[in-house]
Biopython code that builds the backbone (N, CA, C, O; Angstrom):
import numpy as np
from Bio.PDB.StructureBuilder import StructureBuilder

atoms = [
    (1, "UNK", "N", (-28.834, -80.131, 0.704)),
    (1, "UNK", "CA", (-29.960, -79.412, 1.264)),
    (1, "UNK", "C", (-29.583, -78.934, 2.666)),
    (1, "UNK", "O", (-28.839, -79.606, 3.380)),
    (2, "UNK", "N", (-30.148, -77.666, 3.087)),
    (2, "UNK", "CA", (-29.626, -76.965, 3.783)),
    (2, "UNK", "C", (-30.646, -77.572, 5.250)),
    (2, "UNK", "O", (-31.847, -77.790, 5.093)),
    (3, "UNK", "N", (-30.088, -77.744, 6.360)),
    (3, "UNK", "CA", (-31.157, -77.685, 7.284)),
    (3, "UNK", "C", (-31.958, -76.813, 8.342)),
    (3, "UNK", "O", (-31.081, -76.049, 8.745)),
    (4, "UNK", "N", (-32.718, -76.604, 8.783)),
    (4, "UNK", "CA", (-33.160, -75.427, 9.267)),
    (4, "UNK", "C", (-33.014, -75.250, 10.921)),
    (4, "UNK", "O", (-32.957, -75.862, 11.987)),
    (5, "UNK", "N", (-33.004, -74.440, 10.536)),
    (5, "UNK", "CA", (-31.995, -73.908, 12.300)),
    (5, "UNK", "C", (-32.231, -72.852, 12.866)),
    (5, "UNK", "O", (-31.946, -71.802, 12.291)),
    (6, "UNK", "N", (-32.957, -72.837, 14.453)),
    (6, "UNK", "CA", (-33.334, -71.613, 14.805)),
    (6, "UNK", "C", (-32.499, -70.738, 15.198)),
    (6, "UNK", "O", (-31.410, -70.690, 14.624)),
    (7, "UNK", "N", (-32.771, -69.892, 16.194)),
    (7, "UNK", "CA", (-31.791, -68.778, 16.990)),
    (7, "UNK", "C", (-31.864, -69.255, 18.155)),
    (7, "UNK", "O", (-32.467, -70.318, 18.300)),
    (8, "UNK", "N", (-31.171, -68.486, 19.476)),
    (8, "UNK", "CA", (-30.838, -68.590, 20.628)),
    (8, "UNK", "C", (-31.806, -67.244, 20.955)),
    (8, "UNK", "O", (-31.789, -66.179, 20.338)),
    (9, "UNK", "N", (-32.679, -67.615, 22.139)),
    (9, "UNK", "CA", (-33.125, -66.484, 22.502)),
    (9, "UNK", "C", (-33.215, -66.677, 24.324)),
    (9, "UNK", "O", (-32.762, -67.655, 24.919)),
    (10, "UNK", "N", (-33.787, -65.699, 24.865)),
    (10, "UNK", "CA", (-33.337, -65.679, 26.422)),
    (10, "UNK", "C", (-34.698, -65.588, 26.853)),
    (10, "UNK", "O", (-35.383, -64.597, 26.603)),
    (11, "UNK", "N", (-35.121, -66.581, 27.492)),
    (11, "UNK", "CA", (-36.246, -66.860, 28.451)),
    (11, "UNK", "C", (-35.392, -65.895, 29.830)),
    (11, "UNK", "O", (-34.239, -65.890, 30.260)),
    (12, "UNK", "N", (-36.869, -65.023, 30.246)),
    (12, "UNK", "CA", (-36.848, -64.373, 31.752)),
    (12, "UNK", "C", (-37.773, -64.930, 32.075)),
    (12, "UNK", "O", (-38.858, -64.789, 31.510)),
    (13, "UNK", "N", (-37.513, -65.934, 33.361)),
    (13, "UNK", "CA", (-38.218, -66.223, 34.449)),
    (13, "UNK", "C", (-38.096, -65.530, 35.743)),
    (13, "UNK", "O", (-37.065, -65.053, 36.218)),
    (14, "UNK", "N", (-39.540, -65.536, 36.368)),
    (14, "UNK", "CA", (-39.808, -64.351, 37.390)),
    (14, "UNK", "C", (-39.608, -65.223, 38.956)),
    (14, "UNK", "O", (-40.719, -65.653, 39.264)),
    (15, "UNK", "N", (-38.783, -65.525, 39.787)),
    (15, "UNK", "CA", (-38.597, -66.289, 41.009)),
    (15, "UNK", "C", (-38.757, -65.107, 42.172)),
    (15, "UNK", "O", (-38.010, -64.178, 42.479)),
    (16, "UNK", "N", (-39.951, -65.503, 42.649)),
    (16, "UNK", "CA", (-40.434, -64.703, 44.104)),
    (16, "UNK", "C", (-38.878, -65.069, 45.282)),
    (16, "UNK", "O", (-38.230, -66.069, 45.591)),
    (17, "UNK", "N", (-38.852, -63.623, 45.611)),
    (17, "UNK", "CA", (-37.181, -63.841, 46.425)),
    (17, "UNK", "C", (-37.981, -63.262, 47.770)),
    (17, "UNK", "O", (-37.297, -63.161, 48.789)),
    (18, "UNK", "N", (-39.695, -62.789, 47.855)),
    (18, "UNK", "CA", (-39.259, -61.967, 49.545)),
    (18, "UNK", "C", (-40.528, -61.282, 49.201)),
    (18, "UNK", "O", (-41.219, -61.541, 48.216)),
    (19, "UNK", "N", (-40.746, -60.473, 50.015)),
    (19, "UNK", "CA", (-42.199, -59.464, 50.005)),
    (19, "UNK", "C", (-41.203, -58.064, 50.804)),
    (19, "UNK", "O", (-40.373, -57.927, 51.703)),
    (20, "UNK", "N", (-41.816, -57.362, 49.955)),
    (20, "UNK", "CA", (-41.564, -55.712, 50.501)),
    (20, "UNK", "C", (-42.419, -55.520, 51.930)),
    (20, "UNK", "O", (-43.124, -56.323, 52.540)),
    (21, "UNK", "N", (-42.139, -54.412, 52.153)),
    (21, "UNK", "CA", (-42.899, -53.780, 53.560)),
    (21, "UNK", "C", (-44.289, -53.643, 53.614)),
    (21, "UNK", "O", (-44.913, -53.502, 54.666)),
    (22, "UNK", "N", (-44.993, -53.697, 52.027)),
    (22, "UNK", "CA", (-46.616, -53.582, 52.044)),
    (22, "UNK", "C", (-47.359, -54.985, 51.547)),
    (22, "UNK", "O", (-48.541, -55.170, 51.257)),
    (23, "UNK", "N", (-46.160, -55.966, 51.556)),
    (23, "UNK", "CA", (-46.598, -57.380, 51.858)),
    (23, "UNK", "C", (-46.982, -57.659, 50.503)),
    (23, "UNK", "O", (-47.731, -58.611, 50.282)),
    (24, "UNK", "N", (-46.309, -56.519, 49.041)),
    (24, "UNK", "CA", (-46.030, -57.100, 47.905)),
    (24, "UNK", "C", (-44.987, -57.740, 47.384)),
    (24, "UNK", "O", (-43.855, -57.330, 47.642)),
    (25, "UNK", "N", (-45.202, -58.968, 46.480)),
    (25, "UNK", "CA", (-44.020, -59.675, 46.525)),
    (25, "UNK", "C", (-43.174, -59.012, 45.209)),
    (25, "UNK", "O", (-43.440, -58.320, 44.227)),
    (26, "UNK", "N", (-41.843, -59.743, 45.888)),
    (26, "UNK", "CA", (-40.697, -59.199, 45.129)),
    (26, "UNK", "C", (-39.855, -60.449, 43.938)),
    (26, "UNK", "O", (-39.518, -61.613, 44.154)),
    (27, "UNK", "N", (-39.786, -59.976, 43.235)),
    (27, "UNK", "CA", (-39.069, -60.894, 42.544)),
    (27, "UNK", "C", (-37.912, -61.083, 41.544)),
    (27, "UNK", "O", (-37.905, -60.056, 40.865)),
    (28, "UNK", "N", (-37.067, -61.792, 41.188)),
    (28, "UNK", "CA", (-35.721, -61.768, 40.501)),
    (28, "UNK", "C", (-35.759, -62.638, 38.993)),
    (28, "UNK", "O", (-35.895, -63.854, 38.857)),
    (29, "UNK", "N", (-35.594, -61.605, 37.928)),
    (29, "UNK", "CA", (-35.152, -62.226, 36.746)),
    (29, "UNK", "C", (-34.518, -63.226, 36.844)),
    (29, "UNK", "O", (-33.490, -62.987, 37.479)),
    (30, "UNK", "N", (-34.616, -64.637, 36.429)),
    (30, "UNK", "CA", (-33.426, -65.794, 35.912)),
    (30, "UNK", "C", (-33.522, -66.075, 34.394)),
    (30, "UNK", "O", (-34.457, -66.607, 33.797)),
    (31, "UNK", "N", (-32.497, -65.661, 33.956)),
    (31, "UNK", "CA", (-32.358, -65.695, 32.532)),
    (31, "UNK", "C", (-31.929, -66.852, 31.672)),
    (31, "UNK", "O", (-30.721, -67.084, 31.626)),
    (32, "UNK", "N", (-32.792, -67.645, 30.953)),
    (32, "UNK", "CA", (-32.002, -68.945, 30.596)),
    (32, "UNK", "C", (-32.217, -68.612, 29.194)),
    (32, "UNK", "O", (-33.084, -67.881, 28.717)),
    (33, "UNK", "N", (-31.247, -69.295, 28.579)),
    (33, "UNK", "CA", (-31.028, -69.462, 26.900)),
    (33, "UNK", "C", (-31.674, -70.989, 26.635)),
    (33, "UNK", "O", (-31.478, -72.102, 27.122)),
    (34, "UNK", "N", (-32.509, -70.465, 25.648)),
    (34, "UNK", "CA", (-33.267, -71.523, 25.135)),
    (34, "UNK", "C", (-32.777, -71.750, 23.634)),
    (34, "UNK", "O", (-32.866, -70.868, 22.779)),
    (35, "UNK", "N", (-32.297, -72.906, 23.418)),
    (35, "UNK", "CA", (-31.644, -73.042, 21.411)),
    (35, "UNK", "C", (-32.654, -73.828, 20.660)),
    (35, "UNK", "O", (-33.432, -74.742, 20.932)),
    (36, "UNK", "N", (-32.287, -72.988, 19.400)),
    (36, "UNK", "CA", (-32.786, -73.601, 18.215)),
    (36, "UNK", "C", (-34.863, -73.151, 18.402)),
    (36, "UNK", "O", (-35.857, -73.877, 18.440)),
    (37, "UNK", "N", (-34.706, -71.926, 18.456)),
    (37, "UNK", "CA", (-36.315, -71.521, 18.794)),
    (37, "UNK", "C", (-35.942, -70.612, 17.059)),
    (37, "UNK", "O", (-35.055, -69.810, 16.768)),
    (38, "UNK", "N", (-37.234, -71.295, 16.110)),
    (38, "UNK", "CA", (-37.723, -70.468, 15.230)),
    (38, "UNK", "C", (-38.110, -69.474, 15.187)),
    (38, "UNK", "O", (-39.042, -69.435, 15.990)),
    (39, "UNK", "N", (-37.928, -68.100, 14.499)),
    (39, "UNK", "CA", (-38.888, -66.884, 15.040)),
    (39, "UNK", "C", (-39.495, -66.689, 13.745)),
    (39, "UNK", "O", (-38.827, -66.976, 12.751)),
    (40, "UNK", "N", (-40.727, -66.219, 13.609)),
    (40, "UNK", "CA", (-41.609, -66.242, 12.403)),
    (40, "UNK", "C", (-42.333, -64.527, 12.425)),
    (40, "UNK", "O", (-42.627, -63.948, 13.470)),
    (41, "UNK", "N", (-42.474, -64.070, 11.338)),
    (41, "UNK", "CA", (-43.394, -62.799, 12.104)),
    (41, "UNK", "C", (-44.933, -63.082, 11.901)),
    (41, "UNK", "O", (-45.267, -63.870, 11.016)),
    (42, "UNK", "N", (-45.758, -62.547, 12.588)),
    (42, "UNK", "CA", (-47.017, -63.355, 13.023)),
    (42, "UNK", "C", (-47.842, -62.912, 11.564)),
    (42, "UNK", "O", (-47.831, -61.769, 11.107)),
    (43, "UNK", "N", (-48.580, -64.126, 10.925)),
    (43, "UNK", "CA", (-49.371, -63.672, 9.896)),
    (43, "UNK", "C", (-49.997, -62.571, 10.049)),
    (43, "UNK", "O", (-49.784, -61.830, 11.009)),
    (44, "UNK", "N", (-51.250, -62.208, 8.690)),
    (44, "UNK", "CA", (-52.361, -61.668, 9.254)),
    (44, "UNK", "C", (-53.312, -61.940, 9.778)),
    (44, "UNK", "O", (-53.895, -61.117, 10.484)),
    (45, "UNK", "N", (-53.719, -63.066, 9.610)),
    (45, "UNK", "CA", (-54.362, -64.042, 10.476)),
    (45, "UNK", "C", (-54.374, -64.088, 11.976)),
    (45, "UNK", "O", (-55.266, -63.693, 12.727)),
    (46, "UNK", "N", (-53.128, -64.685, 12.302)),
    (46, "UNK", "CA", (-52.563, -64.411, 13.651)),
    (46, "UNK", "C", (-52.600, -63.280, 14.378)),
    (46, "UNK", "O", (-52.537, -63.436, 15.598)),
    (47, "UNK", "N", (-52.696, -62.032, 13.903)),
    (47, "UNK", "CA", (-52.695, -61.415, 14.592)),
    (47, "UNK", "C", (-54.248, -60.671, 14.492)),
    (47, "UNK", "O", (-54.443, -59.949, 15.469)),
    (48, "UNK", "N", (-55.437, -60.700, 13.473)),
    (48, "UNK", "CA", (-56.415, -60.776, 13.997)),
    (48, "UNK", "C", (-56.868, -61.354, 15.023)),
    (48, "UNK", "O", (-57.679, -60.816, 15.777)),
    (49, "UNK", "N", (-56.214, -62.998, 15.250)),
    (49, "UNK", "CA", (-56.783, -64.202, 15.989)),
    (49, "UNK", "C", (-56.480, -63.838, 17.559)),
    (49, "UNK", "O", (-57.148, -63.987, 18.583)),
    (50, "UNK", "N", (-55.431, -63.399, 17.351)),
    (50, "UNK", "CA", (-54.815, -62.431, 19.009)),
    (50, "UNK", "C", (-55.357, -61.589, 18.922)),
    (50, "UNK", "O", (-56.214, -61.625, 19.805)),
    (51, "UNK", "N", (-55.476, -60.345, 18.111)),
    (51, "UNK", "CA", (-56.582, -59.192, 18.591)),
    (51, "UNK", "C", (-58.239, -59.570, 19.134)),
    (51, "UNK", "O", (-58.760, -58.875, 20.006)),
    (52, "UNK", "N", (-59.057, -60.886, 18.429)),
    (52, "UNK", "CA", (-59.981, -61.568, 18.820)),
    (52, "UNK", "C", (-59.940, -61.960, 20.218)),
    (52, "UNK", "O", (-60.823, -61.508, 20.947)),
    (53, "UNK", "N", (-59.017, -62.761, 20.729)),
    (53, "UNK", "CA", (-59.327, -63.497, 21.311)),
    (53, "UNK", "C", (-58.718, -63.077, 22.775)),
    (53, "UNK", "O", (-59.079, -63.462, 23.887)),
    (54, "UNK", "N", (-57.628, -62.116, 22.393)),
    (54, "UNK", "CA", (-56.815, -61.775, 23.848)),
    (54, "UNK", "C", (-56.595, -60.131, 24.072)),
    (54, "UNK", "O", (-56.289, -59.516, 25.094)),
    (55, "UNK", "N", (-56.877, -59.652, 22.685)),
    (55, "UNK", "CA", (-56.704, -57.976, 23.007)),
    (55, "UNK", "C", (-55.492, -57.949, 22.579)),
    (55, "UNK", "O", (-55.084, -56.854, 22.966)),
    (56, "UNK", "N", (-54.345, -58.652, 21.816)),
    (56, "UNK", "CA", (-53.644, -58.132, 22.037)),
    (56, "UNK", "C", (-52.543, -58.355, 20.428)),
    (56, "UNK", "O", (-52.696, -59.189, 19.536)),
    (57, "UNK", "N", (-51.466, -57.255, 20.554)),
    (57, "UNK", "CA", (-51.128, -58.049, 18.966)),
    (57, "UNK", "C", (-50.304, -58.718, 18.707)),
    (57, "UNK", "O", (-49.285, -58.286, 19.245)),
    (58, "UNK", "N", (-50.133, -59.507, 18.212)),
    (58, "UNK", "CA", (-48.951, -60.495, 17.467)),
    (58, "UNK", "C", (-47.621, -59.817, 17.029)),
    (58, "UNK", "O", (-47.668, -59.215, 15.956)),
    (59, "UNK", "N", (-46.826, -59.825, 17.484)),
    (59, "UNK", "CA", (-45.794, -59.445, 16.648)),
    (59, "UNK", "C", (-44.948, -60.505, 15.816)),
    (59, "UNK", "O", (-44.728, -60.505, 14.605)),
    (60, "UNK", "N", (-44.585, -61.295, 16.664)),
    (60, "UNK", "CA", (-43.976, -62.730, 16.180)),
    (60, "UNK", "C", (-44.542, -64.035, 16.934)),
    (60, "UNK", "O", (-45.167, -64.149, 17.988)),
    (61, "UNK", "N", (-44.051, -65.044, 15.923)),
    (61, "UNK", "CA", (-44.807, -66.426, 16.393)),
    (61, "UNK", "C", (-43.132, -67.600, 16.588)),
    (61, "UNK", "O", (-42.368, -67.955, 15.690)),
    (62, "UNK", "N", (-43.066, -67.922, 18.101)),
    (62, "UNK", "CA", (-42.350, -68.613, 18.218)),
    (62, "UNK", "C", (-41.846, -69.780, 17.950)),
    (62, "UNK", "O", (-40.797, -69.326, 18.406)),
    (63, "UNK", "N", (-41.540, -70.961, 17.621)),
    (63, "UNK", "CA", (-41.562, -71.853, 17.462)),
    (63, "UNK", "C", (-40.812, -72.822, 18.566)),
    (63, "UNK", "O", (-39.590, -72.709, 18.461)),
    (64, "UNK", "N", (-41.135, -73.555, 19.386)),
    (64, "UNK", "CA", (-40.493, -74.385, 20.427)),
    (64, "UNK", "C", (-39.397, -75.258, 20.497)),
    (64, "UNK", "O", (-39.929, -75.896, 21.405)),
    (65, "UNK", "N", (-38.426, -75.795, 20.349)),
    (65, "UNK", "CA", (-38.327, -77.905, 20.449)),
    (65, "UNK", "C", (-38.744, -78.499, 21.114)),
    (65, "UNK", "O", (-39.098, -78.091, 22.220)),
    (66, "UNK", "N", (-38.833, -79.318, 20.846)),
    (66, "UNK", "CA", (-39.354, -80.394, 21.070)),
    (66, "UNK", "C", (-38.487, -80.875, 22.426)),
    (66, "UNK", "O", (-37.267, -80.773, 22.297)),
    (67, "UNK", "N", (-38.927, -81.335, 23.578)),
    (67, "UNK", "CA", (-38.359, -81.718, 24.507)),
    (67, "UNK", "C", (-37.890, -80.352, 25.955)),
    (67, "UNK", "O", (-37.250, -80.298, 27.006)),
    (68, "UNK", "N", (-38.562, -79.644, 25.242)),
    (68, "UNK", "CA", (-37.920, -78.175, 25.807)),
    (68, "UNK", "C", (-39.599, -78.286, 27.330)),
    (68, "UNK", "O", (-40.781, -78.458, 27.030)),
    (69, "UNK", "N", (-38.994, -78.101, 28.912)),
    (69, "UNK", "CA", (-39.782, -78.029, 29.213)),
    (69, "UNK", "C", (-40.290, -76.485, 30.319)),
    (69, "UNK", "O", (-40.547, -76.414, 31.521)),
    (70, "UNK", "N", (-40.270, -75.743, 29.542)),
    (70, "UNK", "CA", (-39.681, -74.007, 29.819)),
    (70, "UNK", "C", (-41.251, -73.853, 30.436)),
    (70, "UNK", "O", (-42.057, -74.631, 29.925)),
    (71, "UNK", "N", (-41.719, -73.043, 31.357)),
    (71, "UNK", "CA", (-42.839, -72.571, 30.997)),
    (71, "UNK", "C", (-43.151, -71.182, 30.295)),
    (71, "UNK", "O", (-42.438, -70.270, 30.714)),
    (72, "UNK", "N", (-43.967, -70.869, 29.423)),
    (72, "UNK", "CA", (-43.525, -69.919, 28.629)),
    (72, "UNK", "C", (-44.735, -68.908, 29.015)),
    (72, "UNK", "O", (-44.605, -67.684, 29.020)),
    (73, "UNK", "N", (-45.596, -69.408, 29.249)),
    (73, "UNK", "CA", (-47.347, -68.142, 28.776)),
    (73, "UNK", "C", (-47.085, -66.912, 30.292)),
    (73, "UNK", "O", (-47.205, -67.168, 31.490)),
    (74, "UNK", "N", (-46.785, -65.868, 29.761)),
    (74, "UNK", "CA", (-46.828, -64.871, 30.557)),
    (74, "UNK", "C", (-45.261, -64.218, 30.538)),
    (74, "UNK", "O", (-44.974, -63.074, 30.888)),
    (75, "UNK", "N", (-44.344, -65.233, 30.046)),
    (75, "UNK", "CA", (-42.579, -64.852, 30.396)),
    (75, "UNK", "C", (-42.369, -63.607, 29.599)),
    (75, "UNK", "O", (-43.173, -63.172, 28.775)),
    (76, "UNK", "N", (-41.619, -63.255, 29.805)),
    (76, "UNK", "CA", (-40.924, -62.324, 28.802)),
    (76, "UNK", "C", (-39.428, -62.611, 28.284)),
    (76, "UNK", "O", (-38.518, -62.749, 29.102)),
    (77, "UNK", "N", (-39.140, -62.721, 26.503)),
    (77, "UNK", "CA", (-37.761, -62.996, 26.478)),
    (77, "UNK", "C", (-37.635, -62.178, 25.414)),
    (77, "UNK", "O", (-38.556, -61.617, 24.819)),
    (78, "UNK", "N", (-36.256, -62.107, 25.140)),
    (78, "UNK", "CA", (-35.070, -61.433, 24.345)),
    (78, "UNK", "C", (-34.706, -61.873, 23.207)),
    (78, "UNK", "O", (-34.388, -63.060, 23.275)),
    (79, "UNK", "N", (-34.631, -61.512, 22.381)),
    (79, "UNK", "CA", (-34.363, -61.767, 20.951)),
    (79, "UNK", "C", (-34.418, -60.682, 19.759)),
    (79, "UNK", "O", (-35.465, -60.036, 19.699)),
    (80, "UNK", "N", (-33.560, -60.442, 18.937)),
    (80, "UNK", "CA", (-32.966, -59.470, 17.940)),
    (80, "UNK", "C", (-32.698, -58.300, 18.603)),
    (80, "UNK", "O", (-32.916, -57.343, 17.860)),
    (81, "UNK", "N", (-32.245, -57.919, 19.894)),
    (81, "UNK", "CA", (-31.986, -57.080, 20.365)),
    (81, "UNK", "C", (-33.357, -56.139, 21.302)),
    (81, "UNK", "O", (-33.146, -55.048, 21.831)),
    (82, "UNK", "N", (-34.596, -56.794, 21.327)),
    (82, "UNK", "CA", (-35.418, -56.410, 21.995)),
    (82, "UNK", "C", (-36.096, -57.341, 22.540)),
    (82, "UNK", "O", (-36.054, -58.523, 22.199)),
    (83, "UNK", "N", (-36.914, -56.772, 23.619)),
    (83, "UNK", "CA", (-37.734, -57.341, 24.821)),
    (83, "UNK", "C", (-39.055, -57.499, 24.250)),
    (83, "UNK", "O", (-39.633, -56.557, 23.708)),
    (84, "UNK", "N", (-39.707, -59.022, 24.385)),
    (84, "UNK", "CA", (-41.141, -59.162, 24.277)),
    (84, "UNK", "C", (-41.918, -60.062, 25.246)),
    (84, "UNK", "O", (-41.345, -60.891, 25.953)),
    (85, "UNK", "N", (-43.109, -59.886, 25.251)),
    (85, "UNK", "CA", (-43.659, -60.843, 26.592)),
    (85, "UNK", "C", (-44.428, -61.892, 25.602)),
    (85, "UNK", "O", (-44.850, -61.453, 24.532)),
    (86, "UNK", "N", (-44.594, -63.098, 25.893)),
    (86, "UNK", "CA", (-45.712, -64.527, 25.669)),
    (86, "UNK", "C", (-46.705, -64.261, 26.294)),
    (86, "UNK", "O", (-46.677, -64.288, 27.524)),
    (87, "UNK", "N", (-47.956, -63.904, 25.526)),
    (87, "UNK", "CA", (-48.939, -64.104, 25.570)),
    (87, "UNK", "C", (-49.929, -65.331, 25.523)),
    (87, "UNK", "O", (-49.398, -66.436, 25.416)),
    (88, "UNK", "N", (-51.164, -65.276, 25.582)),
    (88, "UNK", "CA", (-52.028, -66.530, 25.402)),
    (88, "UNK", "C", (-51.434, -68.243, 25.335)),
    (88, "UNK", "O", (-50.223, -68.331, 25.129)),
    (89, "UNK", "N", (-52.050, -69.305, 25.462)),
    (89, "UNK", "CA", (-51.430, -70.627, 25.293)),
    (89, "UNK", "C", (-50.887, -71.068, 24.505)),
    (89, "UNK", "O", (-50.923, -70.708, 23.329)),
    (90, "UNK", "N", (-50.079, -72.193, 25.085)),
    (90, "UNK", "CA", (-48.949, -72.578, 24.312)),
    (90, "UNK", "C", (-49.443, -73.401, 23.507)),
    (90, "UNK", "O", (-50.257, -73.991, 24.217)),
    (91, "UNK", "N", (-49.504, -73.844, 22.498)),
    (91, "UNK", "CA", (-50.357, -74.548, 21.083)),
    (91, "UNK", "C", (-49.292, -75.690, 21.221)),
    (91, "UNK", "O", (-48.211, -75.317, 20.766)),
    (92, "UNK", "N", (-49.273, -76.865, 21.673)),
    (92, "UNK", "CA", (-48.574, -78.255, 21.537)),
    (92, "UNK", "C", (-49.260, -79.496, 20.651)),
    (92, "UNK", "O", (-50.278, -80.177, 20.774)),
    (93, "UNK", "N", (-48.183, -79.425, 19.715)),
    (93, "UNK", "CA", (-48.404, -80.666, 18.772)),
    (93, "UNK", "C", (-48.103, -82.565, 19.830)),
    (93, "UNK", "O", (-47.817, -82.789, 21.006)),
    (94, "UNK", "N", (-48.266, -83.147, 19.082)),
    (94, "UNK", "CA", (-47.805, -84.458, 19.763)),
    (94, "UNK", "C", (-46.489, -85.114, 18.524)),
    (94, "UNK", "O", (-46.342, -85.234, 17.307)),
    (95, "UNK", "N", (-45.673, -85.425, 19.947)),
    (95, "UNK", "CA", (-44.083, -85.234, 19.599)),
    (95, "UNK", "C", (-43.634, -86.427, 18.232)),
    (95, "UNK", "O", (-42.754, -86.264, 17.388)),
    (96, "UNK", "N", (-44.368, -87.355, 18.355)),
    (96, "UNK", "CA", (-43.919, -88.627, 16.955)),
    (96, "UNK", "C", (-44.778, -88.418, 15.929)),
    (96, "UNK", "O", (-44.590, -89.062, 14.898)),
    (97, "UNK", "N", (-45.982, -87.399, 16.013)),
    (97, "UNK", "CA", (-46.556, -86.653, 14.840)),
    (97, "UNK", "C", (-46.102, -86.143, 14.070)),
    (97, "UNK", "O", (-46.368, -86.320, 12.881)),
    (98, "UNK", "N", (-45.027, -85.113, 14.645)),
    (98, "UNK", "CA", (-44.601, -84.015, 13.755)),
    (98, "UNK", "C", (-42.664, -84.410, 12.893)),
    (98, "UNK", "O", (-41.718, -85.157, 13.147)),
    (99, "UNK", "N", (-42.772, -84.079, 12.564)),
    (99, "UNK", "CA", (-41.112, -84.480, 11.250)),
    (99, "UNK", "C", (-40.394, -83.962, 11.945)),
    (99, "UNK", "O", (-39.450, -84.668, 12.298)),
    (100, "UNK", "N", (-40.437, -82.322, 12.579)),
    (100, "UNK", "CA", (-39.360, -81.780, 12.152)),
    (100, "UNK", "C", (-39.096, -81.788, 13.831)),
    (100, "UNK", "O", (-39.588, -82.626, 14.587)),
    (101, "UNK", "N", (-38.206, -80.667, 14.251)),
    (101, "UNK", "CA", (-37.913, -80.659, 15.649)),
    (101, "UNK", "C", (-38.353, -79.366, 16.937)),
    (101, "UNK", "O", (-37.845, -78.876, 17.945)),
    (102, "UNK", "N", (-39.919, -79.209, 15.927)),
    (102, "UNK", "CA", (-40.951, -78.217, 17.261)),
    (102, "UNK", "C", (-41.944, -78.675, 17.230)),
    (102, "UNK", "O", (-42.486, -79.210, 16.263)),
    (103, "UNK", "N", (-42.380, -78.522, 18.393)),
    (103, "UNK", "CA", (-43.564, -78.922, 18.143)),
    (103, "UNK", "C", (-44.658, -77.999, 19.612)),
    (103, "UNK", "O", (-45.459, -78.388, 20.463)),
    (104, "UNK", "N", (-44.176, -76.909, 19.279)),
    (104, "UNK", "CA", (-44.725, -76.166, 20.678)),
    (104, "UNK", "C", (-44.750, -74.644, 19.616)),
    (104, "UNK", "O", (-43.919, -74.341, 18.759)),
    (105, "UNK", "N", (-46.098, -73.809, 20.064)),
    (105, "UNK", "CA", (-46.136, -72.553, 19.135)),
    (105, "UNK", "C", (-45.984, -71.207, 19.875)),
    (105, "UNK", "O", (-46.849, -71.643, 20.635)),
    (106, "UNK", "N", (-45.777, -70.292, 20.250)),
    (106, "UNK", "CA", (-46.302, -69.415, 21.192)),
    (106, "UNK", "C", (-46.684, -67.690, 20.369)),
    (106, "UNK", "O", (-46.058, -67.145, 19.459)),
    (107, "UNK", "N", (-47.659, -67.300, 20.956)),
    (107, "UNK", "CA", (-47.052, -65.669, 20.207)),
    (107, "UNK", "C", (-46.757, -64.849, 21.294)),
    (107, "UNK", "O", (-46.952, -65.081, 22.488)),
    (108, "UNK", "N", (-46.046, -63.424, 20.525)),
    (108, "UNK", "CA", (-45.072, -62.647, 21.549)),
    (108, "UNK", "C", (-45.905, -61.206, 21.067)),
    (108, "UNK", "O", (-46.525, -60.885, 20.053)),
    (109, "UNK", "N", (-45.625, -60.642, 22.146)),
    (109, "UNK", "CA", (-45.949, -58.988, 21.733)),
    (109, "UNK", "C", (-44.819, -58.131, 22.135)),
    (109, "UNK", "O", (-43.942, -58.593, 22.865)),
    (110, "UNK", "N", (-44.768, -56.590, 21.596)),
    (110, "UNK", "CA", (-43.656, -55.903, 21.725)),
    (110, "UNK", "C", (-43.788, -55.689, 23.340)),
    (110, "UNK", "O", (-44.895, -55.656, 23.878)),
    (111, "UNK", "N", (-42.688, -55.562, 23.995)),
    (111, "UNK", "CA", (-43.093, -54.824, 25.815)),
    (111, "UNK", "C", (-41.963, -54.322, 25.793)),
    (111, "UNK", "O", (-41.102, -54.943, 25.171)),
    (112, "UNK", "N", (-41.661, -53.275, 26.338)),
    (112, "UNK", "CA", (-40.712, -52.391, 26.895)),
    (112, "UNK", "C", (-40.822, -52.640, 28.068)),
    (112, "UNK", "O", (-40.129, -52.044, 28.893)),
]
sb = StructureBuilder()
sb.init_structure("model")
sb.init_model(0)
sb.init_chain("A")
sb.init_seg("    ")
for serial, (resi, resn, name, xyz) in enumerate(atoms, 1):
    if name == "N":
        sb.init_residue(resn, " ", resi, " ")
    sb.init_atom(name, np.array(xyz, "f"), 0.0, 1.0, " ", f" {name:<3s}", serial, name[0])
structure = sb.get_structure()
């Protein structure tokens, strides 16, 4: 039996480096690789439940590990060759509940 195994995808985190001249702040991509993240494409469900609740649509539904302590709601990351942002909260299971090795949910939308 085969075991299941996510992808590598690239968390962008946003680190305030300074404020411009009109005293807006400035800030610098840090790009970390996060492993073994499931990618799912978002039911129909799901993406009513995001059009309900946040305005916004589902494209895919992430899947976390377990132990991973990233912050995710608002980031934007990389995966199959395009850019998407994390939307709404992060849905956390409790860690000796679950079998397998996620236990954290997120959804993503397309962003250019």
């Amino acid at each position: 039996m085969a075991r299941i195994r996510g992808i590598d995808i690239v968390l962008i985190n946003k680190k305030k480096v300074g404020t411009d001249a009109f005293h807006a702040p400035i800030y610098e991509d840090i790009e970390k690789v996060v492993n073994n993240v499931l990618v799912a494409p978002a039911s129909s469900d799901d993406i009513v439940d995001s059009m309900n609740l946040y305005g916004k649509k589902a494209i895919y539904v992430l899947a976390i590990p377990k132990g991973d302590d990233n912050i995710w709601e608002g980031q934007e990351v990389k995966f199959f060759g395009q850019k998407f942002r994390v939307f709404g909260k992060e849905l956390e299971g409790i860690d000796h509940l679950i079998p397998l090795s996620w236990n954290k949910k997120v959804w993503v939308e397309a962003y250019e």
